[in-house]
PQR file with spaces between the fields and no chain letter, atoms N, CA, C, O and H, PARSE charges and radii, in Angstrom:
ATOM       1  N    UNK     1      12.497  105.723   76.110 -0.4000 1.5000
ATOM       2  CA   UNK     1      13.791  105.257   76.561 -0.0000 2.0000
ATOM       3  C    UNK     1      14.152  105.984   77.856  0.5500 1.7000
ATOM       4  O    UNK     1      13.509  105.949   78.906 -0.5500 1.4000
ATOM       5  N    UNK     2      15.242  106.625   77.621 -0.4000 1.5000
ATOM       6  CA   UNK     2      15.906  107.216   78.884 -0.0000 2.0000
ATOM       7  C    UNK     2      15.376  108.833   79.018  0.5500 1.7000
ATOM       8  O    UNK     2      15.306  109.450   77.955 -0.5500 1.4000
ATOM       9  H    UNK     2      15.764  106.654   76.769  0.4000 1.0000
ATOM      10  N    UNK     3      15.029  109.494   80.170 -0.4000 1.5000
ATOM      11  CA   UNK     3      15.232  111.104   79.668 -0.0000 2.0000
ATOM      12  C    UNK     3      16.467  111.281   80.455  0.5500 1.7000
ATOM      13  O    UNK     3      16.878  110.550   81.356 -0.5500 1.4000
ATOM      14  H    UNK     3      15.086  108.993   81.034  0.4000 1.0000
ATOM      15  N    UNK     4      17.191  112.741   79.817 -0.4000 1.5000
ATOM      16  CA   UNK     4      18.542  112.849   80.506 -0.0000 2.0000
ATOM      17  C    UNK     4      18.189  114.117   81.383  0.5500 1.7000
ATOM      18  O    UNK     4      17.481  115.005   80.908 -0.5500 1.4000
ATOM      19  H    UNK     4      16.857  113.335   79.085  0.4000 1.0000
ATOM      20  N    UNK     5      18.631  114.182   82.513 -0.4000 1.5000
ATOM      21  CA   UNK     5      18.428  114.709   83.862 -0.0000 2.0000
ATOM      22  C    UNK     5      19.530  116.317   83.206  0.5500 1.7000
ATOM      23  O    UNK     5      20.411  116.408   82.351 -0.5500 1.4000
ATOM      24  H    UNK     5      19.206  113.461   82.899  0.4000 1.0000
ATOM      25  N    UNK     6      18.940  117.230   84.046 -0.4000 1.5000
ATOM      26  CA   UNK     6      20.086  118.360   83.894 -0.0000 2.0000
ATOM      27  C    UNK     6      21.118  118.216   84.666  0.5500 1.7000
ATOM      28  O    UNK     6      21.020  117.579   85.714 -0.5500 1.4000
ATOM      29  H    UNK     6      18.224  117.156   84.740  0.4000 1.0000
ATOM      30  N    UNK     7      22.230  118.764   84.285 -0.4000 1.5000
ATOM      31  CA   UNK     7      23.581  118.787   85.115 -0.0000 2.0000
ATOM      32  C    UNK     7      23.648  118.617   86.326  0.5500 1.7000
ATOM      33  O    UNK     7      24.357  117.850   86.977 -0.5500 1.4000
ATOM      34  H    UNK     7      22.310  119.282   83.434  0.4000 1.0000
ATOM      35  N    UNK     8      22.412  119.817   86.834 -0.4000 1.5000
ATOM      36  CA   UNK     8      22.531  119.698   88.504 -0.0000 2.0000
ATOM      37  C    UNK     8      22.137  118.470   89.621  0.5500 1.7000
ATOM      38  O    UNK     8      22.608  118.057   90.681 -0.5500 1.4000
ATOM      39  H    UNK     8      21.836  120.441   86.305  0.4000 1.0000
ATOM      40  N    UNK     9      20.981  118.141   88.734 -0.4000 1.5000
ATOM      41  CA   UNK     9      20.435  117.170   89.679 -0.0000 2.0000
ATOM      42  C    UNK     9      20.785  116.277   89.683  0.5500 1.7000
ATOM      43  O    UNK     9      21.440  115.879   88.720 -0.5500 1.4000
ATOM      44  H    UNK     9      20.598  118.476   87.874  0.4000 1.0000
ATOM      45  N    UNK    10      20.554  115.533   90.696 -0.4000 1.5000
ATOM      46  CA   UNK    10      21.332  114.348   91.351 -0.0000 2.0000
ATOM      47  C    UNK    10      20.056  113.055   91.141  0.5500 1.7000
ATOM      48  O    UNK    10      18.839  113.199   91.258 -0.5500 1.4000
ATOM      49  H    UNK    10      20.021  115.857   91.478  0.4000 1.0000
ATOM      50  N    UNK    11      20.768  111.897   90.825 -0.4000 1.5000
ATOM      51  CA   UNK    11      19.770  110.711   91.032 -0.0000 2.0000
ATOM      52  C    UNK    11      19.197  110.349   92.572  0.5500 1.7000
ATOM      53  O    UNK    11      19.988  110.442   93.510 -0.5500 1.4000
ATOM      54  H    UNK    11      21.756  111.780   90.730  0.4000 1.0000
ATOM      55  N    UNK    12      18.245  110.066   92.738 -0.4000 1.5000
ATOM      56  CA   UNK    12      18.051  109.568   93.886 -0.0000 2.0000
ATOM      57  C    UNK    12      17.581  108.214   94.069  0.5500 1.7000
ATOM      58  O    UNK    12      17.169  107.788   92.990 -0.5500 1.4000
ATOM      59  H    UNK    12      17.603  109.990   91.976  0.4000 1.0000
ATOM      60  N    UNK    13      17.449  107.145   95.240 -0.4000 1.5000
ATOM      61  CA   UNK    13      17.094  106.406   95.280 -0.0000 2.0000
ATOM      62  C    UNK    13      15.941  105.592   94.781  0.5500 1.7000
ATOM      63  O    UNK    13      15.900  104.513   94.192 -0.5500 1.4000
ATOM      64  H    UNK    13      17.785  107.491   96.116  0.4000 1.0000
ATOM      65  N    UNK    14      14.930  106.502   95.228 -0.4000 1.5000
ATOM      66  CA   UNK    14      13.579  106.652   94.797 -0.0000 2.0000
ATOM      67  C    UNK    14      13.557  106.922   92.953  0.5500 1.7000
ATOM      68  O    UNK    14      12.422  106.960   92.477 -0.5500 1.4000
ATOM      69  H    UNK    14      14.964  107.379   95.707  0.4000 1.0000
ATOM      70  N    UNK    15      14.243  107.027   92.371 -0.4000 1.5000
ATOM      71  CA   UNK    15      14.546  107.046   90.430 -0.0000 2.0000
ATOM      72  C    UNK    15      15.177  105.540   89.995  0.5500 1.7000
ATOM      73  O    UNK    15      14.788  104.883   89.029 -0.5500 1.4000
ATOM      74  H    UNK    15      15.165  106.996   92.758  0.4000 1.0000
ATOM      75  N    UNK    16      16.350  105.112   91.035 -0.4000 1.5000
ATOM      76  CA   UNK    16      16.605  103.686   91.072 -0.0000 2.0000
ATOM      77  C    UNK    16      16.006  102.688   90.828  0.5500 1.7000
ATOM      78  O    UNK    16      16.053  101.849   89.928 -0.5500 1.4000
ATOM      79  H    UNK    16      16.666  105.645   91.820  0.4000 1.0000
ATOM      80  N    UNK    17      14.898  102.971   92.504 -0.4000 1.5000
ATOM      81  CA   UNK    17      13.948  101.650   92.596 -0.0000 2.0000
ATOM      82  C    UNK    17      12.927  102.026   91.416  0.5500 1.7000
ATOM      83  O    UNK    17      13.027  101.084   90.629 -0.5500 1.4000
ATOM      84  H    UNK    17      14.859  103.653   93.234  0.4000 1.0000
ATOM      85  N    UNK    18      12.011  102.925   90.918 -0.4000 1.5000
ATOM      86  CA   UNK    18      10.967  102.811   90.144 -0.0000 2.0000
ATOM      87  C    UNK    18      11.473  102.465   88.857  0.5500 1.7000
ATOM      88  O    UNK    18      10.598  102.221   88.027 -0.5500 1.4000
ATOM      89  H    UNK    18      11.930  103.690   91.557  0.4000 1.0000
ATOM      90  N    UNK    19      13.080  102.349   88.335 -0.4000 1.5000
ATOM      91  CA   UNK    19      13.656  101.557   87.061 -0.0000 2.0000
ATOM      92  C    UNK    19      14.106  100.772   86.956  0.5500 1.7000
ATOM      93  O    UNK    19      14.641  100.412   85.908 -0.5500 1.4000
ATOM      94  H    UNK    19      13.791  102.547   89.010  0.4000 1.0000
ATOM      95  N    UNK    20      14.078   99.915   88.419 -0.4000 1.5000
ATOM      96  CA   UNK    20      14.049   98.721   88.240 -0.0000 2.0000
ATOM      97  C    UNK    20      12.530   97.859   88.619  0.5500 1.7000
ATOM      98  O    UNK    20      12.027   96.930   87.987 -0.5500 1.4000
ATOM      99  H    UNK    20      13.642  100.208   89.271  0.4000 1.0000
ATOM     100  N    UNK    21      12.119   98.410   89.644 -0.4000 1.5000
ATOM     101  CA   UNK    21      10.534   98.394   89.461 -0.0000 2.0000
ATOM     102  C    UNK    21       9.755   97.517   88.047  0.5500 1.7000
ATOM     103  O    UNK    21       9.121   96.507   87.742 -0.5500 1.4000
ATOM     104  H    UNK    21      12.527   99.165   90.158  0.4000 1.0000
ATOM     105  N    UNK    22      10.391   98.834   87.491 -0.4000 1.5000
ATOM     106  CA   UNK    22       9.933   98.684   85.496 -0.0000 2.0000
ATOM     107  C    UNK    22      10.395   97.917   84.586  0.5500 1.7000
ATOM     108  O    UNK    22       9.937   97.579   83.494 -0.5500 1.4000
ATOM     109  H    UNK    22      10.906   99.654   87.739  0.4000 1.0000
ATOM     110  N    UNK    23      11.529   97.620   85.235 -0.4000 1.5000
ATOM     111  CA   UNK    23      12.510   96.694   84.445 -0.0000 2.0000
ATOM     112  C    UNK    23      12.024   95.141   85.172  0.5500 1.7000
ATOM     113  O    UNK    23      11.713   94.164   84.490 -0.5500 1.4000
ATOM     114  H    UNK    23      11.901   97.894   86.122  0.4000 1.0000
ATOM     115  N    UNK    24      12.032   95.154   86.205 -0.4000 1.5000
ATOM     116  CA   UNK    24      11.149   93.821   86.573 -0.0000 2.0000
ATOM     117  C    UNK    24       9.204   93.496   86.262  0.5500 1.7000
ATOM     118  O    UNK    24       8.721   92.384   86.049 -0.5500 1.4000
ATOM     119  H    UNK    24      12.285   95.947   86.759  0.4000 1.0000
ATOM     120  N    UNK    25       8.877   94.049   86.290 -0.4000 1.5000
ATOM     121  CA   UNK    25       7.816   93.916   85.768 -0.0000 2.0000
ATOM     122  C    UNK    25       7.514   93.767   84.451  0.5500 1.7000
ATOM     123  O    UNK    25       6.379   93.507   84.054 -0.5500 1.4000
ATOM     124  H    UNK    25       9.269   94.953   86.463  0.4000 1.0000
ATOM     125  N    UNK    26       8.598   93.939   83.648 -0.4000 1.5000
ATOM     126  CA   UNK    26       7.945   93.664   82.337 -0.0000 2.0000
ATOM     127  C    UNK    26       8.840   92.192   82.304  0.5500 1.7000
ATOM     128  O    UNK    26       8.407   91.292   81.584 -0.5500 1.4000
ATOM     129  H    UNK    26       9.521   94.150   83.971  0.4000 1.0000
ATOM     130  N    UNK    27      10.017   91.981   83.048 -0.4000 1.5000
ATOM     131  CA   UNK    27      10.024   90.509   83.031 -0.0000 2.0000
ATOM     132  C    UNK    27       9.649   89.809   83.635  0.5500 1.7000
ATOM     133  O    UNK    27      10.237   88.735   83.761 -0.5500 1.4000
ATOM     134  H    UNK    27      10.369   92.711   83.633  0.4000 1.0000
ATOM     135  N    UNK    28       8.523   90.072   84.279 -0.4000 1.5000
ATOM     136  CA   UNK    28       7.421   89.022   84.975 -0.0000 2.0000
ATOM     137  C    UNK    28       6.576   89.092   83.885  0.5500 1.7000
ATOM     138  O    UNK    28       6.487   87.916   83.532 -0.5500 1.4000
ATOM     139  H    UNK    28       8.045   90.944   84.177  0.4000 1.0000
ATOM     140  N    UNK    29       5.918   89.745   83.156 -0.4000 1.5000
ATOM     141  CA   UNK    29       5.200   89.734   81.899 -0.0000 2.0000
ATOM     142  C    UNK    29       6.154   88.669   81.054  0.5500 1.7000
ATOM     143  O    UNK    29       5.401   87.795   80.627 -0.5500 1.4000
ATOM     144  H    UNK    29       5.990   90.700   83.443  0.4000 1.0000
ATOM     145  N    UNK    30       7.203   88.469   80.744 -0.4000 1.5000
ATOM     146  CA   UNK    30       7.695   87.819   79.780 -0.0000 2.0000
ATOM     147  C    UNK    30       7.903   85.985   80.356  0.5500 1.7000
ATOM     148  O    UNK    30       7.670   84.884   79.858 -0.5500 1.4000
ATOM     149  H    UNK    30       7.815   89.179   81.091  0.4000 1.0000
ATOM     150  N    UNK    31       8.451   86.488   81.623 -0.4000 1.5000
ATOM     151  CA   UNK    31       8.451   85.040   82.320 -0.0000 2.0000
ATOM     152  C    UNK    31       6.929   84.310   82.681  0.5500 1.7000
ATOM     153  O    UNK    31       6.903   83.089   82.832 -0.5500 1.4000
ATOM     154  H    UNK    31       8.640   87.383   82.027  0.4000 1.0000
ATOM     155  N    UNK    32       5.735   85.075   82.806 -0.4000 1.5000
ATOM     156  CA   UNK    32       4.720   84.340   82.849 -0.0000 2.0000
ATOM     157  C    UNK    32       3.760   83.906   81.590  0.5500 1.7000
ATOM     158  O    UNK    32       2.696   83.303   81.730 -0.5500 1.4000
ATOM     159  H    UNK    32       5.757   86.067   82.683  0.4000 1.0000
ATOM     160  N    UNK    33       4.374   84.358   80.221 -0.4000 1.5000
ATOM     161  CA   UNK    33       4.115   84.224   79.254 -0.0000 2.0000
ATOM     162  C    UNK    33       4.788   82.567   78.658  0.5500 1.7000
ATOM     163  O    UNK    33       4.175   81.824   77.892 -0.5500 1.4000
ATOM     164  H    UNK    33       5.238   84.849   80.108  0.4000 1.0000
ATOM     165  N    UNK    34       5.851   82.349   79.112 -0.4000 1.5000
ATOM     166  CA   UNK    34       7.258   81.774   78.465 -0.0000 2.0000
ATOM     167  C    UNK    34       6.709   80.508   79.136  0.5500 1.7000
ATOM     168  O    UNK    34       6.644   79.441   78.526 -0.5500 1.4000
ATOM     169  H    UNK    34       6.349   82.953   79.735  0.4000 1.0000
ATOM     170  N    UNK    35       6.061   80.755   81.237 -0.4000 1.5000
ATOM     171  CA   UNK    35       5.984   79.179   81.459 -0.0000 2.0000
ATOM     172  C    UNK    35       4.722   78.591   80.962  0.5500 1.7000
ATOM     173  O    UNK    35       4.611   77.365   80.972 -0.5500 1.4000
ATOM     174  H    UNK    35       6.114   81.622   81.732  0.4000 1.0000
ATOM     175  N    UNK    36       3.778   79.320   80.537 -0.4000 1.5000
ATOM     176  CA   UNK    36       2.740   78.948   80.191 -0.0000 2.0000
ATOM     177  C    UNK    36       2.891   77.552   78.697  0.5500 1.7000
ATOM     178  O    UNK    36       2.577   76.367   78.585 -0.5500 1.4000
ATOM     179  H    UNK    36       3.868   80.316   80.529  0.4000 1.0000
ATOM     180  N    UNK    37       3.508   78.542   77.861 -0.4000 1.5000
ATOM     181  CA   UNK    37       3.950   77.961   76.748 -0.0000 2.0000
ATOM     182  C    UNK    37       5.278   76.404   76.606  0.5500 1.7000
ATOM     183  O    UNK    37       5.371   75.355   75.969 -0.5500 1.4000
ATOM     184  H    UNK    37       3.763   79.505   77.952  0.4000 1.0000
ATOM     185  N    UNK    38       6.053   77.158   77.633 -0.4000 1.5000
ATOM     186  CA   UNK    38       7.018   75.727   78.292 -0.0000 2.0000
ATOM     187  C    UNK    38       6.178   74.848   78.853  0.5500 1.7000
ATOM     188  O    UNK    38       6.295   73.681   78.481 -0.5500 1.4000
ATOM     189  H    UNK    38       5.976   78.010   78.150  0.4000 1.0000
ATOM     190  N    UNK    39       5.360   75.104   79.652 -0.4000 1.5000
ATOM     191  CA   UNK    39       4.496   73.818   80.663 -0.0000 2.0000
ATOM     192  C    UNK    39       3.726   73.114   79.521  0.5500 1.7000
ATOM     193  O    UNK    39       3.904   71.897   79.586 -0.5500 1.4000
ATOM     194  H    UNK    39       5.265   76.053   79.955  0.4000 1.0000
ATOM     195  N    UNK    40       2.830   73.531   78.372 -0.4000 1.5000
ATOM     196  CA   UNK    40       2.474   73.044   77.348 -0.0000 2.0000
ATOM     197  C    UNK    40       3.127   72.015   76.414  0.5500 1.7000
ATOM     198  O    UNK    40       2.617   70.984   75.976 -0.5500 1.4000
ATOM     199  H    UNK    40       2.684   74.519   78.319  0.4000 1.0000
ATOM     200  N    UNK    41       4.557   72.582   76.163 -0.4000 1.5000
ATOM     201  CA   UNK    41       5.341   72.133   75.516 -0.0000 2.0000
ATOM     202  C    UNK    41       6.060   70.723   76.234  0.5500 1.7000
ATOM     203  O    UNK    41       6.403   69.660   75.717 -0.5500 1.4000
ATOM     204  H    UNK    41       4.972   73.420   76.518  0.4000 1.0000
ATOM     205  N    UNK    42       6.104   71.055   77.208 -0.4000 1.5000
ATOM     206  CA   UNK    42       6.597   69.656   77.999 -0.0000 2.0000
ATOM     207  C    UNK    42       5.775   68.488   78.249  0.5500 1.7000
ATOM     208  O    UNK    42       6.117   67.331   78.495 -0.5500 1.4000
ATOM     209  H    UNK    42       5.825   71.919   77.629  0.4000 1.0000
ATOM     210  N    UNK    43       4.439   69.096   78.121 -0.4000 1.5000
ATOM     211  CA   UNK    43       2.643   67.802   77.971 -0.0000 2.0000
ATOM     212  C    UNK    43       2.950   67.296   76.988  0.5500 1.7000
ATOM     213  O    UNK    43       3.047   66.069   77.001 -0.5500 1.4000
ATOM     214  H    UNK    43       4.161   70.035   77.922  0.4000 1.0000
ATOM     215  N    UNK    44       3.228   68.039   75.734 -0.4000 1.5000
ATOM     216  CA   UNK    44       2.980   67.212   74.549 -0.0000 2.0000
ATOM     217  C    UNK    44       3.983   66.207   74.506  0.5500 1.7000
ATOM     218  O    UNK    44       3.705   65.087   74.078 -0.5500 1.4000
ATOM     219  H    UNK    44       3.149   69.035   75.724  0.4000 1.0000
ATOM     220  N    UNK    45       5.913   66.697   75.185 -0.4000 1.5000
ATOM     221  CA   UNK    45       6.430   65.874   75.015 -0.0000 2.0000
ATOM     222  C    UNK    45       6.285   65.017   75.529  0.5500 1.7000
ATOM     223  O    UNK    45       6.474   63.958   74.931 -0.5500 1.4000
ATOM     224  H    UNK    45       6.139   67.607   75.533  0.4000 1.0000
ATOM     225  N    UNK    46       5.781   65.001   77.223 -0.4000 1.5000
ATOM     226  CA   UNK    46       5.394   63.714   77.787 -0.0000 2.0000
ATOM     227  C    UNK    46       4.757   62.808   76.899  0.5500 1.7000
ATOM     228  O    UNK    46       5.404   61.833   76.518 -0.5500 1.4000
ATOM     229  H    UNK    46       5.627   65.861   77.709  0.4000 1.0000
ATOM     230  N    UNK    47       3.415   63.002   76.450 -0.4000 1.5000
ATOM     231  CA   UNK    47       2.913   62.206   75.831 -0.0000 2.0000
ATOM     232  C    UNK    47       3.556   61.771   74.737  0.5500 1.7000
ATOM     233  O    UNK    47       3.897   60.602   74.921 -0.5500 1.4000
ATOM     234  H    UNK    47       2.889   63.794   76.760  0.4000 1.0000
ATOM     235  N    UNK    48       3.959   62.268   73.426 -0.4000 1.5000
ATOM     236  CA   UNK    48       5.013   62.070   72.551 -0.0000 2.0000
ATOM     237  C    UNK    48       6.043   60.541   73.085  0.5500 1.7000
ATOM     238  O    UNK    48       5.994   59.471   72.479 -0.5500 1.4000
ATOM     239  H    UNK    48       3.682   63.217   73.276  0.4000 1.0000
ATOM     240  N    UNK    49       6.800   60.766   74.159 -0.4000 1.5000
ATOM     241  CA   UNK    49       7.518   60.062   74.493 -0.0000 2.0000
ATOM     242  C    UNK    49       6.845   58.500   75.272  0.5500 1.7000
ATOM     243  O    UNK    49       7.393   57.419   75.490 -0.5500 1.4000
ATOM     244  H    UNK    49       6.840   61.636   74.651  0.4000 1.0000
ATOM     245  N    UNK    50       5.312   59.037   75.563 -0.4000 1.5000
ATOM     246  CA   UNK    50       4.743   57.907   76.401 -0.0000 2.0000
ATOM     247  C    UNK    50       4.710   56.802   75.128  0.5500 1.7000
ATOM     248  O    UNK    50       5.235   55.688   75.113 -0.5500 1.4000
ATOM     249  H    UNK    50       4.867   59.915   75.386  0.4000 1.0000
ATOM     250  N    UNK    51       3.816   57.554   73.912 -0.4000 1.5000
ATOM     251  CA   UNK    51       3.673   56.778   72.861 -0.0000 2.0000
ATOM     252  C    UNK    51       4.511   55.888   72.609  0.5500 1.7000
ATOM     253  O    UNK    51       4.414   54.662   72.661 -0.5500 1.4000
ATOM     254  H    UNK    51       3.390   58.459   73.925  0.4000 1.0000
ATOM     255  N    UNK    52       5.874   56.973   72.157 -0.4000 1.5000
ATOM     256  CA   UNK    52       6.646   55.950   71.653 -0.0000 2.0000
ATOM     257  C    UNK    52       7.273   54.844   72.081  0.5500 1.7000
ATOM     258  O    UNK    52       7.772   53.956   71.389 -0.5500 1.4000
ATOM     259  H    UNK    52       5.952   57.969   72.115  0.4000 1.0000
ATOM     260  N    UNK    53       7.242   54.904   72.882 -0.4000 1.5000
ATOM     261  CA   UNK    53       7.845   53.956   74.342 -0.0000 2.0000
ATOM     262  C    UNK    53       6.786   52.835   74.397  0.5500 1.7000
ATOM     263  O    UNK    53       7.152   51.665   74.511 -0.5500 1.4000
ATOM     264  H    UNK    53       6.837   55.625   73.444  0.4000 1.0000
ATOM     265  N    UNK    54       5.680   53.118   74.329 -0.4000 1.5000
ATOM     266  CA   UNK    54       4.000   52.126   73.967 -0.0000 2.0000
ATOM     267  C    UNK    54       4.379   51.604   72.771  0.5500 1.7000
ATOM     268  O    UNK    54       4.479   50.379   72.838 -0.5500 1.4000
ATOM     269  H    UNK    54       5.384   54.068   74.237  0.4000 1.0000
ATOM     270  N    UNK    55       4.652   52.102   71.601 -0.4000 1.5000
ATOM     271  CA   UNK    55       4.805   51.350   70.645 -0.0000 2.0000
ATOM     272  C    UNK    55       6.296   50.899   70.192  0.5500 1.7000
ATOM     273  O    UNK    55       6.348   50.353   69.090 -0.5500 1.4000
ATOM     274  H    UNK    55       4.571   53.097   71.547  0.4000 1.0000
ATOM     275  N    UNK    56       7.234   51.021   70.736 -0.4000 1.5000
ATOM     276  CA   UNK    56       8.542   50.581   70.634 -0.0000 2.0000
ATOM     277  C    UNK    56       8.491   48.729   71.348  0.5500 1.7000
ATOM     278  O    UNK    56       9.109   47.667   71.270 -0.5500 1.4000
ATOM     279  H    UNK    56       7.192   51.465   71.631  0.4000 1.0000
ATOM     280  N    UNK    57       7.701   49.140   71.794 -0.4000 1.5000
ATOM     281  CA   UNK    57       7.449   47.686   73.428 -0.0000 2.0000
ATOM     282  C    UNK    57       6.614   47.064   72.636  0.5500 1.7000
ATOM     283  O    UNK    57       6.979   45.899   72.479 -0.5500 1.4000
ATOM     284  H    UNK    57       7.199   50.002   71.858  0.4000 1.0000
ATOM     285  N    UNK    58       5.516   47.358   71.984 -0.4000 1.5000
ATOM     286  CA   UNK    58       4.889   46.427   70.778 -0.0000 2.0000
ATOM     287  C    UNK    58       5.262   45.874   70.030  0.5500 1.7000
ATOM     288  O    UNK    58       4.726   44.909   69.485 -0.5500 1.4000
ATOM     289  H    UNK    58       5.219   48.304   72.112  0.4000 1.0000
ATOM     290  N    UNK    59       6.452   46.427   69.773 -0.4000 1.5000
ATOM     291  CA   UNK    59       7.436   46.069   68.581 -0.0000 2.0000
ATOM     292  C    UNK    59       7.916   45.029   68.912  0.5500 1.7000
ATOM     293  O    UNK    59       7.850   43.935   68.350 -0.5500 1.4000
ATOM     294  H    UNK    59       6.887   47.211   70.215  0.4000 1.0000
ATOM     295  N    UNK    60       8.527   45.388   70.035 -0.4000 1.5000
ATOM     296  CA   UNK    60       9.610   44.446   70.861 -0.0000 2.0000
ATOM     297  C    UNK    60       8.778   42.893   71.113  0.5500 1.7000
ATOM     298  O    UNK    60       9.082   41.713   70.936 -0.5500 1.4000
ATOM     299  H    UNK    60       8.581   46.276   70.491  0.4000 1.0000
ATOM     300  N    UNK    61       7.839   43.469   71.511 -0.4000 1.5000
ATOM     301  CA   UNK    61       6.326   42.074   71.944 -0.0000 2.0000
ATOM     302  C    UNK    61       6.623   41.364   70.629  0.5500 1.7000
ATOM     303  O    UNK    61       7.313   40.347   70.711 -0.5500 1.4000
ATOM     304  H    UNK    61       7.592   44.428   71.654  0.4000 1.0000
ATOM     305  N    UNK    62       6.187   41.767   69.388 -0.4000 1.5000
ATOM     306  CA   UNK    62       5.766   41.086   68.085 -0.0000 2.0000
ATOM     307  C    UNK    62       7.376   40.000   67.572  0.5500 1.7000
ATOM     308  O    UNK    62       7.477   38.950   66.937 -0.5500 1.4000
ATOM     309  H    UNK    62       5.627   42.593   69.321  0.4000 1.0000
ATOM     310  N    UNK    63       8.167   40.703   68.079 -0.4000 1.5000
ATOM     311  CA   UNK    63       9.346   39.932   67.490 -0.0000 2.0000
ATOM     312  C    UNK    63       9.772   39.356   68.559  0.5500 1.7000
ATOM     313  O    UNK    63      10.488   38.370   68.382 -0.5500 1.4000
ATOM     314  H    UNK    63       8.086   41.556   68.595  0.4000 1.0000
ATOM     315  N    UNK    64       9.539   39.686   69.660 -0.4000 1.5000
ATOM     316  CA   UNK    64      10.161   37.885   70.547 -0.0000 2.0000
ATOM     317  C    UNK    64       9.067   36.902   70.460  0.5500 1.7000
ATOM     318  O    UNK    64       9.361   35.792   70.904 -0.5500 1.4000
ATOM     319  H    UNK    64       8.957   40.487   69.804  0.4000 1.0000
ATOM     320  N    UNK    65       7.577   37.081   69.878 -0.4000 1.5000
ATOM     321  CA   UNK    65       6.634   36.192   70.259 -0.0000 2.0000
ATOM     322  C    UNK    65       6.946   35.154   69.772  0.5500 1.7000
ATOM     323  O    UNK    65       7.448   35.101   68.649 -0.5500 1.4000
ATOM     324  H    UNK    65       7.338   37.983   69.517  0.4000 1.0000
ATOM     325  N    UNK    66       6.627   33.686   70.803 -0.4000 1.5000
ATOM     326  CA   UNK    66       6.923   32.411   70.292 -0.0000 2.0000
ATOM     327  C    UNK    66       5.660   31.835   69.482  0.5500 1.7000
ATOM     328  O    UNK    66       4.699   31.520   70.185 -0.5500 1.4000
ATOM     329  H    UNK    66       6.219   33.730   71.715  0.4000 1.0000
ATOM     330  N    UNK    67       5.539   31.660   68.119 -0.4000 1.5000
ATOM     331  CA   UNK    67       4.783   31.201   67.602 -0.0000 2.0000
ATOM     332  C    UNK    67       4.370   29.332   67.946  0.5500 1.7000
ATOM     333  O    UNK    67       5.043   28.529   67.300 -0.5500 1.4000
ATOM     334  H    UNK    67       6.320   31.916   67.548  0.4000 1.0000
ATOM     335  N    UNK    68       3.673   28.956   68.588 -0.4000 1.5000
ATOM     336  CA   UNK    68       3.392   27.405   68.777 -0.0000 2.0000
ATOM     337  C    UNK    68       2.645   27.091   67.902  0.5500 1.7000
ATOM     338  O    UNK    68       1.714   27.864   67.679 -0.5500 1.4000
ATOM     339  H    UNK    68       3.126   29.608   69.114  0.4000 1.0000
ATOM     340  N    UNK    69       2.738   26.148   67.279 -0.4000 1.5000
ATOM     341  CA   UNK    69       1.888   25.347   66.300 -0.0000 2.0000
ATOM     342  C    UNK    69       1.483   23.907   66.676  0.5500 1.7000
ATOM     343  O    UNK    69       2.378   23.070   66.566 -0.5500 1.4000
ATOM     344  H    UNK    69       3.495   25.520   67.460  0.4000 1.0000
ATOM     345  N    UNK    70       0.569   23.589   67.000 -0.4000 1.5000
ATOM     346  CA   UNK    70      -0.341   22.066   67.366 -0.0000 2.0000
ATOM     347  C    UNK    70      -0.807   21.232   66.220  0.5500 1.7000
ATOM     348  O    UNK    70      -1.509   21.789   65.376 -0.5500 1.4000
ATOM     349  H    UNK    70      -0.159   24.269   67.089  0.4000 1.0000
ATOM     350  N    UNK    71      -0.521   20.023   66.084 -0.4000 1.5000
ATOM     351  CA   UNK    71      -0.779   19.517   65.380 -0.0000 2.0000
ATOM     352  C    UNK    71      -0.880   18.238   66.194  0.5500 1.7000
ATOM     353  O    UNK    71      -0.283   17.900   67.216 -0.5500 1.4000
ATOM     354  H    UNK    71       0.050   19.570   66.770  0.4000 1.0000
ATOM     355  N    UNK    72      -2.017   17.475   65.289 -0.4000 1.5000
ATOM     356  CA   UNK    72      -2.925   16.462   65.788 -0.0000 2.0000
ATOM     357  C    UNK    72      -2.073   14.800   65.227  0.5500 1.7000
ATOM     358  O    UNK    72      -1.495   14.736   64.142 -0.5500 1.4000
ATOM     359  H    UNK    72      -2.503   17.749   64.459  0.4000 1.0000
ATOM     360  N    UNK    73      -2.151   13.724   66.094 -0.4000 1.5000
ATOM     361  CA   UNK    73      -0.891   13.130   65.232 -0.0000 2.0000
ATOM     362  C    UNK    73      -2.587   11.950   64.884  0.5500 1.7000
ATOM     363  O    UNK    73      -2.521   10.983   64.126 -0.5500 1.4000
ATOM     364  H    UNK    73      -2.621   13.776   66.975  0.4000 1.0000
């Protein structure tokens, strides 16, 4: 976690930047973990949604089709 500094000393700049340094780098570890798994997750829905949309329109096909029937007189 934290260590605590003695009374006297003073923070310096250089203690700043290397904790945030640290603090950003482990959320680049988390953010390049997260799009990997999001970019995945959004393929499947594409497809998911292509389907259904493919077979909703089949549907749609089967019940407006005009059935003709020929008959010979």
């Amino acid at each position: 976690m934290t260590q605590g500094k003695a009374a006297g000393d003073r923070i310096s700049i250089g203690d700043i930047e290397s904790q945030l340094r640290s603090l950003g780098g482990s959320a680049q570890a988390v953010v390049s973990e997260s799009k990997t798994t999001a970019t995945a997750a959004a393929a499947v829905g594409g497809v998911l949604a292509v389907a259904g949309v493919y077979l909703l329109g089949r549907r749609r096909g089967r019940r407006r089709a005009t059935v003709l029937e020929i008959r010979r007189v």
